[in-house]
N, C-alpha and C positions, 0 to 999 in steps of 0.2 A: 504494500500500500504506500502512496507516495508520500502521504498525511496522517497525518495522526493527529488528534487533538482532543484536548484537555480540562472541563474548564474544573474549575475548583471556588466555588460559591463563597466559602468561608473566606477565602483569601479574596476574592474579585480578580479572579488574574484568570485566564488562558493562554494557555500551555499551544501551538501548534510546532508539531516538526516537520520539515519538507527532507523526503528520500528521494533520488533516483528513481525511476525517470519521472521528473516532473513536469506540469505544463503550467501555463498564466493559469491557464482554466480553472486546473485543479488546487494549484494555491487560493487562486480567491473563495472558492468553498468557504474558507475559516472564514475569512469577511461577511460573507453571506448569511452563514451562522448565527454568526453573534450579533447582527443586526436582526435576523429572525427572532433568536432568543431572548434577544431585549439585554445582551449585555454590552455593548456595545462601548459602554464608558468602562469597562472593565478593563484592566489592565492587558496588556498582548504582551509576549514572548515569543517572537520567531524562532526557530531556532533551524541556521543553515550549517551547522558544521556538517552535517553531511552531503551538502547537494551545494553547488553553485545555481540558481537563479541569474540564468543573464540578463543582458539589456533590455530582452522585450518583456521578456515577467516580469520585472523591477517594476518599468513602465505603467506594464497593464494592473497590477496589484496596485499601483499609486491612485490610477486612473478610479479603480475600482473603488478604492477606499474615498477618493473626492465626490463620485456621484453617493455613495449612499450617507455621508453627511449631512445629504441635503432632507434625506427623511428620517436619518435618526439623530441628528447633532454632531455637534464634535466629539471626536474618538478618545477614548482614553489611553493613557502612556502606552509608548511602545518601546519594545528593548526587541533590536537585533543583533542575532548570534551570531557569529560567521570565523572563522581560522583563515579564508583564504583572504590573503591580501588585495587581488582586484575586488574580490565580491565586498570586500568589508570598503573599500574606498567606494565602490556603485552605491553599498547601501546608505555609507552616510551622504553622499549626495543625494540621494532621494530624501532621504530625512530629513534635510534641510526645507528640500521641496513639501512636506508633508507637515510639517511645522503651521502649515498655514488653514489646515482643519483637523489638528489633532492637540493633544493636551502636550505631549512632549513624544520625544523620537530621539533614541540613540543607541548606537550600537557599539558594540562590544565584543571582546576575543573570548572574555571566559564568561561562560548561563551562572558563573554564582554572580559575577559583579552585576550584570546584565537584574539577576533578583533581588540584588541589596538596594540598586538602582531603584527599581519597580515598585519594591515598598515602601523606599521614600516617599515615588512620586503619592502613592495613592495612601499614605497617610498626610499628607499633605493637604490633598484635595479631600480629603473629609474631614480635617480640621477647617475648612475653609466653609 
């Protein structure tokens, strides 16, 4: 399976990891998801240390996550995972680009920093 995905209620967070072989298609799933399931402001987790995500997934998962803002709000933090050195430079360029309908966006080489991150961001916003 390409995907996998996680959510965990108690914490607000979703867990997705993208495998080999993957497509835009099948990454946006998670998005689709959590916009169905109404968690949408919960925390996200990519996690690509196993698959690189090229330029047009990046793209289309950007694309993806800016139209459904428009019906469920702004997104809640995101932390992406990644080891590979181009994939981890594509994705913080889109995160920059993603900055502009989401709560925060940043990625990272190790999923613990990537979670120490996350629950800053999202004790934060619920001290708010």
């Amino acid at each position: 399976m390409p995907m996998s995905y996680l959510r965990d209620d108690r914490q607000r967070i979703v867990r997705v990891t993208l495998t080999p072989p993957i497509t835009a298609g099948e990454a946006a799933v998670g998005l689709y998801r959590m916009a169905a399931e109404k968690t949408w402001r919960y925390g996200l987790i990519v996690d690509l240390r196993r698959t690189v995500l090229g330029e047009h997934g990046a793209r289309a998962l950007l694309e993806t996550a800016r139209e459904l803002v428009v019906t469920s709000g702004v997104m809640g933090p995101v932390a992406v995972v990644t080891w590979d050195p181009a994939a981890f430079e594509r994705a913080a360029k889109y995160a920059e680009l993603a900055r502009d309908f989401s709560a925060a966006v940043e990625v990272f080489h190790h999923l613990s920093e990537a979670e120490r991150w996350l629950e800053a961001q999202l004790g934060a916003s619920a001290a708010e």
